[in-house]
C-alpha positions in Angstrom: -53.9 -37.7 -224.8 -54.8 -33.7 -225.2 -52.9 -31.5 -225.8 -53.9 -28.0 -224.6 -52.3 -24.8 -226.0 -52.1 -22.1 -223.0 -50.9 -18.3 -223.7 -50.7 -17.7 -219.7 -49.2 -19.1 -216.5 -52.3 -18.2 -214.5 -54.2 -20.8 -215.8 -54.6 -22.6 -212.3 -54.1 -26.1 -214.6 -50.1 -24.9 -214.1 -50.1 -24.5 -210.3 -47.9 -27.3 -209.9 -45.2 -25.9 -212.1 -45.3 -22.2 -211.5 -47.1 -21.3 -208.2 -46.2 -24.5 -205.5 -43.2 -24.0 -203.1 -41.2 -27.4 -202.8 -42.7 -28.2 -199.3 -46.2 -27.5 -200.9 -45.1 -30.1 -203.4 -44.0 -32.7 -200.8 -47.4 -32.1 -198.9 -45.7 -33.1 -195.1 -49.0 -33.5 -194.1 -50.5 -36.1 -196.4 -47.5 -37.6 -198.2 -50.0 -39.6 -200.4 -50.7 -36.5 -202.4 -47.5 -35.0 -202.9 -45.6 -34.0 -206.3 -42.7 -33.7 -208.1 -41.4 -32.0 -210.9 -38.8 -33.1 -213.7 -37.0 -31.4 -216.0 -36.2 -32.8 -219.3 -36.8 -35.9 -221.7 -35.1 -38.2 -220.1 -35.4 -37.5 -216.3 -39.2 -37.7 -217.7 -38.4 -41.1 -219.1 -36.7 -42.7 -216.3 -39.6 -41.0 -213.9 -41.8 -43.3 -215.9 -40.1 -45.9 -216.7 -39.2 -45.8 -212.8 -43.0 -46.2 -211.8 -43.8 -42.6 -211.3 -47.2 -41.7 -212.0 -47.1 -38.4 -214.4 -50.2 -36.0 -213.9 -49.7 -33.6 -216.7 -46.4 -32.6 -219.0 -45.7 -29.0 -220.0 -43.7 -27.7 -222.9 -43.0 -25.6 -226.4 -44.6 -27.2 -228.9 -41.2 -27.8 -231.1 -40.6 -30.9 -228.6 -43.5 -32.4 -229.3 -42.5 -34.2 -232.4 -38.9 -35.1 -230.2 -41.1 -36.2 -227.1 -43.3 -38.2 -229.5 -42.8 -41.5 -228.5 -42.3 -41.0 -224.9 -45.7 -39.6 -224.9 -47.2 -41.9 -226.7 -45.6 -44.6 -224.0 -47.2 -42.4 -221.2 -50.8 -41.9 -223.3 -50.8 -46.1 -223.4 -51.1 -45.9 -219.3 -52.8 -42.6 -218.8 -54.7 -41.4 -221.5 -56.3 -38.5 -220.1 -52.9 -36.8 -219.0 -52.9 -33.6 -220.0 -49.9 -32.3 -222.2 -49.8 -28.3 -221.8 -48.0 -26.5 -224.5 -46.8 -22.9 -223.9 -45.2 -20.3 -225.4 -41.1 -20.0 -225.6 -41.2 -16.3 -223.5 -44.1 -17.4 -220.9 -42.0 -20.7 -220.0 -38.5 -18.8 -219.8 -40.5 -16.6 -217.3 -41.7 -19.6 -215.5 -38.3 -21.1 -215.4 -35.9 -18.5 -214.8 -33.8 -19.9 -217.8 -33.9 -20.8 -221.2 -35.2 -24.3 -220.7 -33.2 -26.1 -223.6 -34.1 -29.8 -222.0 -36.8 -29.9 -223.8 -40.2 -30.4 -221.3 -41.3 -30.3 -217.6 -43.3 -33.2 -215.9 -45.5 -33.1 -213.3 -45.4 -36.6 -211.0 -47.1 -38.1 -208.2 -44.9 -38.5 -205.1 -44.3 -42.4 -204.5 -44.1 -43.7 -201.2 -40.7 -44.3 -199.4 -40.0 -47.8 -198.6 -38.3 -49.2 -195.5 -34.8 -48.9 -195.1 -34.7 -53.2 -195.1 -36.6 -53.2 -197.6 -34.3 -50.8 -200.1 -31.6 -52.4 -198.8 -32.8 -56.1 -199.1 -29.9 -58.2 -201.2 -27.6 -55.3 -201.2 -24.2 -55.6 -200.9 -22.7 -51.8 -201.2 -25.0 -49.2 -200.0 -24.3 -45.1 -199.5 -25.5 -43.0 -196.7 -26.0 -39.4 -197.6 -25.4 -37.4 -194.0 -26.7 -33.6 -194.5 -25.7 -33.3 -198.1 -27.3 -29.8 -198.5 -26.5 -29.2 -201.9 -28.8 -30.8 -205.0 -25.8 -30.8 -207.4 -24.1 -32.8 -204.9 -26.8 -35.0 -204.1 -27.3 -35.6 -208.1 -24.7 -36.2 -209.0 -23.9 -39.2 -206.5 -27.1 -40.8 -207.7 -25.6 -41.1 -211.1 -22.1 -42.1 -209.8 -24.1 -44.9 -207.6 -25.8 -46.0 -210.7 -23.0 -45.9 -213.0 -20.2 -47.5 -210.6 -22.4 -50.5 -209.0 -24.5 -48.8 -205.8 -26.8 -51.0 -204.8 -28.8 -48.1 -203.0 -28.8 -44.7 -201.3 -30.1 -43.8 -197.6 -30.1 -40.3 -197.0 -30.9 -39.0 -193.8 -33.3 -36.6 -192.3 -31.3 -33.1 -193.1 -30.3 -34.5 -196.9 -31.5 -32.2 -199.6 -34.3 -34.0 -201.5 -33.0 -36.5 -204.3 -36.7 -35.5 -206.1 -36.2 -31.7 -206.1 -35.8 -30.7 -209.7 -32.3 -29.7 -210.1 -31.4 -32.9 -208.4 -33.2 -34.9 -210.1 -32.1 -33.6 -213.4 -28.3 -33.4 -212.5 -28.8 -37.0 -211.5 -29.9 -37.7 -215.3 -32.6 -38.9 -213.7 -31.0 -41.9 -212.0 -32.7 -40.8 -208.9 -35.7 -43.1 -210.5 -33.0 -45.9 -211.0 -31.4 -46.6 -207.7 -33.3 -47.6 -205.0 -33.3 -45.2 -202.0 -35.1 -43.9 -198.7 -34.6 -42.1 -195.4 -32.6 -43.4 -192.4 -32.5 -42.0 -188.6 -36.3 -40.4 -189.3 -39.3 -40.5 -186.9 -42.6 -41.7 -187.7 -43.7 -41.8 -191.1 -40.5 -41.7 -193.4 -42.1 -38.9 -195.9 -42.9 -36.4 -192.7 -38.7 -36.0 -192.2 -37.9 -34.3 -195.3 -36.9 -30.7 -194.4 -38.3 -27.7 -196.3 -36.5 -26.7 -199.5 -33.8 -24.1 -199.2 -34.0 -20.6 -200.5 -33.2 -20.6 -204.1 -31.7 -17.8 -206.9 -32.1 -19.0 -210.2 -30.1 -17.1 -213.3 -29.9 -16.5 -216.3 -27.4 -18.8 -217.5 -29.9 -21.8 -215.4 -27.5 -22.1 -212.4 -28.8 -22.5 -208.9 -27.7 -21.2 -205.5 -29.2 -22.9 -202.4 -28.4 -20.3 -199.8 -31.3 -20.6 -196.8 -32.8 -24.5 -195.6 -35.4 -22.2 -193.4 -37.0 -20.7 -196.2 -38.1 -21.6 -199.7 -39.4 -20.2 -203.1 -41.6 -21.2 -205.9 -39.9 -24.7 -207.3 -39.9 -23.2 -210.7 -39.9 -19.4 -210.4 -38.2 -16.7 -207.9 -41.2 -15.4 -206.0 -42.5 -14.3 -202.8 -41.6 -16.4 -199.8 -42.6 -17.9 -196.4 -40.0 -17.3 -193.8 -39.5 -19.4 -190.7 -37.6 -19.3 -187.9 -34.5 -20.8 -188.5 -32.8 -23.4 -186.1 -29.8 -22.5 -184.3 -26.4 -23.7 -185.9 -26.1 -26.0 -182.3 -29.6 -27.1 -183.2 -29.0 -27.6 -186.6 -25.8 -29.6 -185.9 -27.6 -31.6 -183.5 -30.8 -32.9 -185.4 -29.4 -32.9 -189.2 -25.6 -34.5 -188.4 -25.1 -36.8 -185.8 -29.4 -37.6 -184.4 -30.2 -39.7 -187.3 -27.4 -42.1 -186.4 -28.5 -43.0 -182.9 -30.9 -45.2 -184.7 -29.5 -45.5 -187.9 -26.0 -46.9 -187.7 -26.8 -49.3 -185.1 -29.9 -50.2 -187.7 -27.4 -51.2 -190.5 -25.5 -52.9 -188.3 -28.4 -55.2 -187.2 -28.7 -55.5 -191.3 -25.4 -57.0 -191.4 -23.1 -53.8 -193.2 -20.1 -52.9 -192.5 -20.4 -49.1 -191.3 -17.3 -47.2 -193.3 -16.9 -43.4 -193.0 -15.5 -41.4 -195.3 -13.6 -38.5 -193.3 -10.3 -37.0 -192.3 -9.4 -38.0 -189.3 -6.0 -39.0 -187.7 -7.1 -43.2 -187.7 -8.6 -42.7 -191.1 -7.1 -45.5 -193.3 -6.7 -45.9 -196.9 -9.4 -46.7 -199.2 -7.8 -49.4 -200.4 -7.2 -51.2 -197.1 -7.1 -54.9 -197.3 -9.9 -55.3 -194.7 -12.3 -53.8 -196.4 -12.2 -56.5 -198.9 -13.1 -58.7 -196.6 -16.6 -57.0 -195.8 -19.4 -58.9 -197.5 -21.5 -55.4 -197.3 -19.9 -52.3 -196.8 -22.2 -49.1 -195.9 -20.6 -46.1 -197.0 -21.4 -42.9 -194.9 -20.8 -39.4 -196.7 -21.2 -36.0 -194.8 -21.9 -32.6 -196.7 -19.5 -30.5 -198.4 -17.7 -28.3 -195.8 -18.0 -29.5 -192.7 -18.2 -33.3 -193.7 -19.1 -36.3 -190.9 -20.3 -35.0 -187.3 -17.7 -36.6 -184.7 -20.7 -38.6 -183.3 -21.4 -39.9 -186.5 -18.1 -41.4 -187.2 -17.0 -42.7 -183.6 -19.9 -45.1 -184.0 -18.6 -46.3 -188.0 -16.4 -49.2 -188.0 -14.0 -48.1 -190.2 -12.8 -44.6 -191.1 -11.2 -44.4 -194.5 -9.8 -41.6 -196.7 -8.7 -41.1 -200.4 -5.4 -41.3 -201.1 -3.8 -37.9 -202.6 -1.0 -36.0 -203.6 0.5 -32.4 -204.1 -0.9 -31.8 -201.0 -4.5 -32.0 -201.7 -6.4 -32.9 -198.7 -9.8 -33.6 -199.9 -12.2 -33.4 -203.0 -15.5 -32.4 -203.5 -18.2 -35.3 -201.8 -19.5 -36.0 -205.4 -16.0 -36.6 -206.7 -15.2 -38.4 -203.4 -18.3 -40.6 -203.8 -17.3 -41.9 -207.1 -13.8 -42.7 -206.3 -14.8 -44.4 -203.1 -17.3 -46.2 -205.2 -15.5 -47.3 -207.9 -13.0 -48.2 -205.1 -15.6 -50.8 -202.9 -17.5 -52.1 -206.3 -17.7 -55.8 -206.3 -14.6 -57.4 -208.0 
């Protein structure tokens, strides 16, 4: 496997890391050739180990001798994959951050499967409705791998479970438990929406601010701009379109729809009935605003975590791994 020493982010060899917008990554228009990037050893591991093929790996040369046997893994099945090593200042400029995780990888895109097919033999499944944050959406990929999930569906207007930051607040469990996208039209790839506007800092946190426009996936750079949907319009297509199809779709698969949402006939988590579901489809809105009202007249249950000292709700990531831990086969 070569490794090339670079002194520049120009060289066109590093497009993919330092020059590609997240929708230029995706490619919309020919899903085949789209990319990903992840950030770290072991998202980089579980990426391959997950069946992700890697096109190139960039780092400081220090990690090499740390990243030695996961490259040589890699050089077994693709021995002409370039490994780019760069200096410590040019890749903190590329990042944004002092990138302490050791390397970036560059990926090829795999195809989404079918919903029946990701869901095939499941018994507890999560639905991801608009989650547009990629903490959030990491971090329930890791509770639904830790706690028992048997996959994740996340729906048109979700954040993207491959963006970087999710990926890598997953801990790269994003490669581990099966997902795809509900409620979408035509090909399943085409319905991802463009990657939001993105800040990075210093200290290598993240805000998502802006779903109309986006930025270079690893450095803060010039930007498209779009016109952005109304909030009706916005609220129409991301919250409560996708389940026309969709909940009526895992229905005909034989789950139990359950919401997760405050609402006057929520029940407890904990309700006896549920028990009683051989497979339970758990449907989780964004942070804020949570489930559309269309969305959850059509569940079969609504539920809600039991609290105290007034606390009405928690954060979906935190909510996700209680209600998980909660419906896990007994």
């Amino acid at each position: 496997m070569p490794v090339l020493h670079v002194s520049t982010l120009d060289d066109p060899r590093l497009d993919a890391y330092a020059r590609l917008t997240e929708a230029q990554l995706r490619n919309k228009l020919e899903p085949e050739k789209g990319l990903f990037i992840a950030e770290s050893g072991k998202v980089i591991e579980r990426a391959f180990s997950g069946g992700a093929q890697p096109l190139s790996l960039l780092m400081e040369e220090k990690w090499l001798k740390s990243l030695e046997s996961l490259i040589t893994r890699m050089e077994a099945h693709y021995p002409t994959m370039p490994v780019f090593v760069a200096p410590h200042d040019a890749l903190q400029e590329l990042t944004g951050f002092e990138l302490t995780r050791g390397a970036l990888g560059a990926f090829r895109r795999p195809a989404l499967p079918s919903v029946e097919t990701v869901v095939e033999g499941a018994r507890l499944i999560a639905v991801l409705e608009n989650v547009t944050n990629h903490t959030n959406v990491g971090a329930i990929f890791r509770s639904a791998a830790a706690l028992g999930v048997d996959a994740v569906l996340v729906t048109p207007e979700c954040y993207d479970p491959l963006y970087r930051r999710a990926a890598r607040v997953s801990m790269g469990t994003v490669f581990q438990v099966p997902w795809t996208r509900i409620g979408c039209t035509g090909h399943v790839q085409h319905c991802e929406t463009d990657a939001p506007k993105t800040k990075h800092h210093a200290d290598g946190t993240v805000n998502d601010t802006d779903a109309a426009s986006q930025l270079p996936a690893l450095a803060t750079a010039r930007t498209r701009k779009r016109s952005p949907l109304s909030n009706k319009d916005a609220h129409t297509l991301g919250k409560s379109a996708w389940a026309t199809s969709g909940i009526p779709q895992l229905k005909q698969l034989g789950f139990t729809t359950v919401a997760l949402a405050l609402c006057d006939n929520s029940v407890s988590l904990d309700d006896a009935r549920l028990a009683t579901c051989e497979k339970i489809a758990l449907v989780l809105g964004t942070e804020g605003d949570g489930l559309a009202p269309e969305t959850i007249a059509q569940c079969d249950f609504t539920v809600r975590i039991p609290m105290a000292h007034g606390v009405d709700s928690l954060n979906v990531a935190a909510a996700s791994a209680v209600a998980f831990w909660e419906l896990r086969k007994r």
